[in-house]
MIGUSE-800891 format. One record per atom (N, C-alpha, C, O): residue number from 0; atom name; x, y, z. Coordinates in Angstrom, 2 decimals. Example, Ala and Ser with C-alpha at 12.3 -4.5 7.8 and 13.67 -1.06 7.14 Angstrom:
// residues 2
[guvo 0,N,[13.19,-5.69,7.80]]
[guvo 0,CA,[12.30,-4.50,7.80]]
[guvo 0,C,[13.20,-3.30,7.80]]
[guvo 0,O,[14.24,-3.32,8.46]]
[guvo 1,N,[12.85,-2.25,7.08]]
[guvo 1,CA,[13.67,-1.06,7.14]]
[guvo 1,C,[12.90,0.03,7.87]]
[guvo 1,O,[13.41,1.14,8.04]]
***
This chain:
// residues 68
[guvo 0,N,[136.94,46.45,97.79]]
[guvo 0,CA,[136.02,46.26,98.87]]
[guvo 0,C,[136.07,44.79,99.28]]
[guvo 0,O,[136.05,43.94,98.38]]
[guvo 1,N,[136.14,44.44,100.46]]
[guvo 1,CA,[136.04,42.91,101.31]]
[guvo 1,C,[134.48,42.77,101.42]]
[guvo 1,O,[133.60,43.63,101.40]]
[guvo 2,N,[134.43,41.53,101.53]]
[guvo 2,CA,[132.94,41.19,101.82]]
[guvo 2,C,[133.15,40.13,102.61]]
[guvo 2,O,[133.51,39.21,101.87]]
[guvo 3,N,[133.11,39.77,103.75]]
[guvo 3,CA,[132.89,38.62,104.16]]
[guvo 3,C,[132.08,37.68,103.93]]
[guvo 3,O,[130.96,38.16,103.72]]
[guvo 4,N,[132.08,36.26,103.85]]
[guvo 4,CA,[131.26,34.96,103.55]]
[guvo 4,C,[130.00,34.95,103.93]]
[guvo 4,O,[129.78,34.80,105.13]]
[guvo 5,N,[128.84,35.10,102.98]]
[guvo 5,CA,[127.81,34.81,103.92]]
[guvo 5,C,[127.07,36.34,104.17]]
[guvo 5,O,[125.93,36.55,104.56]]
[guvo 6,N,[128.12,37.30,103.79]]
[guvo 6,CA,[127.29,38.74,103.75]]
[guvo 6,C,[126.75,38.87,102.53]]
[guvo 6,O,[127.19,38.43,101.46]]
[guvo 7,N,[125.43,39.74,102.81]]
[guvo 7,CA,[124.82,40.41,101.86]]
[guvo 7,C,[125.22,41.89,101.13]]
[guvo 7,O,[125.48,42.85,101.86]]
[guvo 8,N,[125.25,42.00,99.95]]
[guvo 8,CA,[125.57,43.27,99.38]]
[guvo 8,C,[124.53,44.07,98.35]]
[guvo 8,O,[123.52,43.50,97.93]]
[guvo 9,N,[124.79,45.13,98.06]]
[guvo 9,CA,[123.79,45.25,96.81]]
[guvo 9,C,[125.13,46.62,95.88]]
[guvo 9,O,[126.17,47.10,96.32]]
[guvo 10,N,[124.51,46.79,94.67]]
[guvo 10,CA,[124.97,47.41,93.43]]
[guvo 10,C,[124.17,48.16,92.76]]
[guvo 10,O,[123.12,47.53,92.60]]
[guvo 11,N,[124.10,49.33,92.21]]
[guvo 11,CA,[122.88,49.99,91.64]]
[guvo 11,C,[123.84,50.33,90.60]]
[guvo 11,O,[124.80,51.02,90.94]]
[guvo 12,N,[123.69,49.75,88.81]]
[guvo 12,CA,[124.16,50.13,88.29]]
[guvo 12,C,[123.51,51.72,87.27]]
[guvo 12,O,[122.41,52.19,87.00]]
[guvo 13,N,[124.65,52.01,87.03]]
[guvo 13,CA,[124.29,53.58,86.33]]
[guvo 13,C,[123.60,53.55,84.87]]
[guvo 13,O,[122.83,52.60,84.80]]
[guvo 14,N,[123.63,54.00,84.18]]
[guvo 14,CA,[123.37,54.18,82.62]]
[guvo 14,C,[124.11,53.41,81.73]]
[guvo 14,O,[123.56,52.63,80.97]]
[guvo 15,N,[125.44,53.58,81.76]]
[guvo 15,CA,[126.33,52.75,81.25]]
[guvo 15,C,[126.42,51.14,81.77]]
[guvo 15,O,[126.93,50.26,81.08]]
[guvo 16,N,[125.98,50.98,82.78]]
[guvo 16,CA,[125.87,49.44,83.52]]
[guvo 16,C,[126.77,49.49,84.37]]
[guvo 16,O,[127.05,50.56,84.92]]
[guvo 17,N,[127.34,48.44,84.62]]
[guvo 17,CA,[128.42,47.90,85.98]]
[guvo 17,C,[129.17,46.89,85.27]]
[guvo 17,O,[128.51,46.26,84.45]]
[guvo 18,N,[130.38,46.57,85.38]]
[guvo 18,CA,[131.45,45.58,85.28]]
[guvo 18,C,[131.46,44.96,86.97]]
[guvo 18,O,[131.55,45.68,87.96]]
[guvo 19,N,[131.38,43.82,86.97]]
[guvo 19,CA,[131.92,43.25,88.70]]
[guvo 19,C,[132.83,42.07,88.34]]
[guvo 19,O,[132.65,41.22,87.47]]
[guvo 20,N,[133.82,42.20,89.18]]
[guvo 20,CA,[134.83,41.30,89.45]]
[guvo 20,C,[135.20,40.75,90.45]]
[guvo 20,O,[136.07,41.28,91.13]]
[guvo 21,N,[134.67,39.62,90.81]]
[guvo 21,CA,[135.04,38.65,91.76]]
[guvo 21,C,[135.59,37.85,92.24]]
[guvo 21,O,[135.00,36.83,91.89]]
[guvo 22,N,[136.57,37.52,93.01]]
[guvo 22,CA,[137.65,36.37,93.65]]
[guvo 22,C,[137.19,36.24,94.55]]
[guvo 22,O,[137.13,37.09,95.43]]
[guvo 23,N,[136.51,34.62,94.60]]
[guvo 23,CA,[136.46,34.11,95.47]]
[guvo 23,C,[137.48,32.64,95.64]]
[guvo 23,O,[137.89,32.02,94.66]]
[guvo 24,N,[137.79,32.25,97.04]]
[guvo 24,CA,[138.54,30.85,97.25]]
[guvo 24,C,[137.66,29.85,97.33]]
[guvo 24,O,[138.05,28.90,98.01]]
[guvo 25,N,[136.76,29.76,96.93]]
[guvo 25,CA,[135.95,28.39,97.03]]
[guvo 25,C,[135.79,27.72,95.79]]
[guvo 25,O,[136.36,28.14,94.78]]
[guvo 26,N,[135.14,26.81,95.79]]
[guvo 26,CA,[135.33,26.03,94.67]]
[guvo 26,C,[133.30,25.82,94.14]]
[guvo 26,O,[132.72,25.21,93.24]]
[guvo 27,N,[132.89,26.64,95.21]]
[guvo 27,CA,[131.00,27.03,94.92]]
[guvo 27,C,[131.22,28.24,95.41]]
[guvo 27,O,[132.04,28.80,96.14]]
[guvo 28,N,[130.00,28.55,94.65]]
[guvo 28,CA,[129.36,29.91,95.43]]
[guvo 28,C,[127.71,29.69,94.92]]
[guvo 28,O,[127.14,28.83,94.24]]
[guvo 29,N,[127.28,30.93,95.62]]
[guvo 29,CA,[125.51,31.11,95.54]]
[guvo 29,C,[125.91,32.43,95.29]]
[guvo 29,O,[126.95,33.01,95.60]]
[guvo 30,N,[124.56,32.95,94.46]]
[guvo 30,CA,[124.02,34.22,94.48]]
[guvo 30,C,[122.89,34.28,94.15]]
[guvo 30,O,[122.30,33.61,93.31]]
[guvo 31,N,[122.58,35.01,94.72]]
[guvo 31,CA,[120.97,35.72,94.99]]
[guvo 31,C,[120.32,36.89,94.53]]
[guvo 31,O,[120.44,37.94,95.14]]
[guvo 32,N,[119.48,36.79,93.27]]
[guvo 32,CA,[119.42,38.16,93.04]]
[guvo 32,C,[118.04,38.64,93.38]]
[guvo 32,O,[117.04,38.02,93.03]]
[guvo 33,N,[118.00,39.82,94.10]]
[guvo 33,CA,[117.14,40.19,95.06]]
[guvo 33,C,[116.55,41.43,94.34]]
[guvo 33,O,[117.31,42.38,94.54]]
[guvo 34,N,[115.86,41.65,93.84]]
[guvo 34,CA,[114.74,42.82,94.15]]
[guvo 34,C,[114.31,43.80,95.32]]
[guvo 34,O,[113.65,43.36,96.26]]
[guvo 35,N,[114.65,44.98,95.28]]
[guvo 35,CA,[113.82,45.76,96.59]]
[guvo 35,C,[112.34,45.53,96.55]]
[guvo 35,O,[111.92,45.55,97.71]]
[guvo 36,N,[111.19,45.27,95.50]]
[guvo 36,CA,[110.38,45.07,95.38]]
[guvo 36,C,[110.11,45.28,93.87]]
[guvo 36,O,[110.96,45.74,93.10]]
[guvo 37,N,[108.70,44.86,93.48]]
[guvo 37,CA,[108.46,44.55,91.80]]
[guvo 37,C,[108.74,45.68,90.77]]
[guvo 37,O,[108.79,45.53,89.55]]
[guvo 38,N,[108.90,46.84,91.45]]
[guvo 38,CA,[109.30,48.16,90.44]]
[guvo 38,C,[111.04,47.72,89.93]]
[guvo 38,O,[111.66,47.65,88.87]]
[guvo 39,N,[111.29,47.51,91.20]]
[guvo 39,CA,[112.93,46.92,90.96]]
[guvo 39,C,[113.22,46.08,90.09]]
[guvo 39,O,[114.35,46.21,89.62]]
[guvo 40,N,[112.56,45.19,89.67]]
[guvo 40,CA,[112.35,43.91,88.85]]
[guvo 40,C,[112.01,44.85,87.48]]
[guvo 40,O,[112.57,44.69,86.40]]
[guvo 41,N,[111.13,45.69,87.72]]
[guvo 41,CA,[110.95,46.20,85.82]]
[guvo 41,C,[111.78,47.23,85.29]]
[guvo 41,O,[112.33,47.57,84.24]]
[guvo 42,N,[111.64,47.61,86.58]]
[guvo 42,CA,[113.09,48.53,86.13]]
[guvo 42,C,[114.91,48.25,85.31]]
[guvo 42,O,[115.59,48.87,84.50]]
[guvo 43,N,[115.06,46.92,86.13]]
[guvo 43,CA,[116.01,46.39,84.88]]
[guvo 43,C,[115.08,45.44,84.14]]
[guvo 43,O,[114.79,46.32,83.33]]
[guvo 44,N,[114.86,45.12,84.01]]
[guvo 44,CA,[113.79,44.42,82.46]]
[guvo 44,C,[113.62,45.57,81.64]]
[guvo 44,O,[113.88,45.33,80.46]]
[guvo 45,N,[113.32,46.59,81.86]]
[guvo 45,CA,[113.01,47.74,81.21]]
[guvo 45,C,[114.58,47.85,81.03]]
[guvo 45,O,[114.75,47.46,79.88]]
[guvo 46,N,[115.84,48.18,81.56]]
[guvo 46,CA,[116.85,48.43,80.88]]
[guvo 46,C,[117.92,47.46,80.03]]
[guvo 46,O,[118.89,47.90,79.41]]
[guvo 47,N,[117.57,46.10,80.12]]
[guvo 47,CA,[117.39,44.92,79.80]]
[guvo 47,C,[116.91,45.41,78.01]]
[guvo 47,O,[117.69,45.64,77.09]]
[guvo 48,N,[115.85,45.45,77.99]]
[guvo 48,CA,[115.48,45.93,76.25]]
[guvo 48,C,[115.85,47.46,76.24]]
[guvo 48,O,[115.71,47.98,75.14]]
[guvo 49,N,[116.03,47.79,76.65]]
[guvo 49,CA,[116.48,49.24,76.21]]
[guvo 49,C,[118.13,48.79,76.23]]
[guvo 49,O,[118.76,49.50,77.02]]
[guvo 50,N,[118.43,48.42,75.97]]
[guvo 50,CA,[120.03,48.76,76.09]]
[guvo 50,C,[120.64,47.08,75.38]]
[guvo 50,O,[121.85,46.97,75.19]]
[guvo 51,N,[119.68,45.89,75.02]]
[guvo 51,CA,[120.05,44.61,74.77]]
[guvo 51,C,[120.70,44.58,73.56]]
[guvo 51,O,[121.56,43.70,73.44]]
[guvo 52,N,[120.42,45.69,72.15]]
[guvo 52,CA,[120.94,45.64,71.32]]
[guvo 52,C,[122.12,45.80,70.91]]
[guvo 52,O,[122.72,45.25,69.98]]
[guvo 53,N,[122.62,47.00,72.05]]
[guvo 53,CA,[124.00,47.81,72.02]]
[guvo 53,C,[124.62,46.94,72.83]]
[guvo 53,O,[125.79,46.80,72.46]]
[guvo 54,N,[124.21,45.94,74.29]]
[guvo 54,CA,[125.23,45.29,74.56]]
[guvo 54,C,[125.57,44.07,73.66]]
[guvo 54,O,[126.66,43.56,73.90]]
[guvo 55,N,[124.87,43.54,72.70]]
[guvo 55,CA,[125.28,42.47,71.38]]
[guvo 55,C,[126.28,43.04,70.64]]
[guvo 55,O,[127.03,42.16,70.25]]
[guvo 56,N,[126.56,43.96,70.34]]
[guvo 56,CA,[127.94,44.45,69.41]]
[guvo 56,C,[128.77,45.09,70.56]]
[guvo 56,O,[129.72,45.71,70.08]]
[guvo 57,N,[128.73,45.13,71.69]]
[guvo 57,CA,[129.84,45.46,72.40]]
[guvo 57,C,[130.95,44.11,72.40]]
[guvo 57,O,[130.76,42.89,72.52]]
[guvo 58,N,[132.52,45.18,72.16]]
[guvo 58,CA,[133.47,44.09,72.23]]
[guvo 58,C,[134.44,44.76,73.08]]
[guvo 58,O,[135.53,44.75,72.50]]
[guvo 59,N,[134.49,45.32,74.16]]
[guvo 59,CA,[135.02,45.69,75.17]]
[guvo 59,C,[133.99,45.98,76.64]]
[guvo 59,O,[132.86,46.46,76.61]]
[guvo 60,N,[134.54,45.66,77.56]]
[guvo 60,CA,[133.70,46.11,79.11]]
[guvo 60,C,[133.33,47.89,78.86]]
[guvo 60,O,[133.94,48.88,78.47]]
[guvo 61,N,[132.62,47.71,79.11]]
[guvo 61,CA,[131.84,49.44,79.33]]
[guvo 61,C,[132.71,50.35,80.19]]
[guvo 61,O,[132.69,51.58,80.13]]
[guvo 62,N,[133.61,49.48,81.16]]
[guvo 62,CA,[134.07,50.53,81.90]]
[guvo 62,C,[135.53,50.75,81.22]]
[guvo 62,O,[136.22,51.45,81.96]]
[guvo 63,N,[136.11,50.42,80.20]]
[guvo 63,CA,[136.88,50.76,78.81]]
[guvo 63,C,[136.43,51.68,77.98]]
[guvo 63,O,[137.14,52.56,77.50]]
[guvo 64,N,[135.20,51.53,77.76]]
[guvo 64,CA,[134.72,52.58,76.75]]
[guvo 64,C,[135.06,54.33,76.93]]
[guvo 64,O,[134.89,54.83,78.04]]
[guvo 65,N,[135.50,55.13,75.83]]
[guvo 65,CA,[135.65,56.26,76.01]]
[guvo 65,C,[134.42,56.84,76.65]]
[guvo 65,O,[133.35,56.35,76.28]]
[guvo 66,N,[134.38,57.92,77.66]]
[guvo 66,CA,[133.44,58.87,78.17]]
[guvo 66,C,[132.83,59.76,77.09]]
[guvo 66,O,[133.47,60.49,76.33]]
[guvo 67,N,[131.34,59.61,77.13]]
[guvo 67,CA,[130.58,61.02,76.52]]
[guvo 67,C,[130.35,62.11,77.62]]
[guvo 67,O,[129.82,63.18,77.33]]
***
């Protein structure tokens, strides 16, 4: 996917989480992490401790991991 400079995007990760990989040519960038509103915010905080332990002994990206 392209994104042009200066556009906005968003990501909803699944159960397993998200891997993102980015190339950019600059030598800065910004990011912004945005909330749809405060449910949005607890909602990963809430998956944040639910899931903080298992990502500490992960030693591969999730999107490696065999499928259940």
């Amino acid at each position: 996917m392209f994104i042009r400079a200066g556009s906005g995007y968003a990501r909803r990760a699944g159960p397993e989480g998200v891997d993102v990989l980015a190339f950019r040519n600059a030598t800065h960038c910004n990011i912004a992490l945005r909330g749809e509103d405060e449910n949005s915010w607890d909602r990963m905080i809430e998956a944040f401790r639910d899931r903080a332990a298992l990502w500490e002994g992960e030693r591969v990206p999730p999107s490696e991991l065999p499928r259940t």
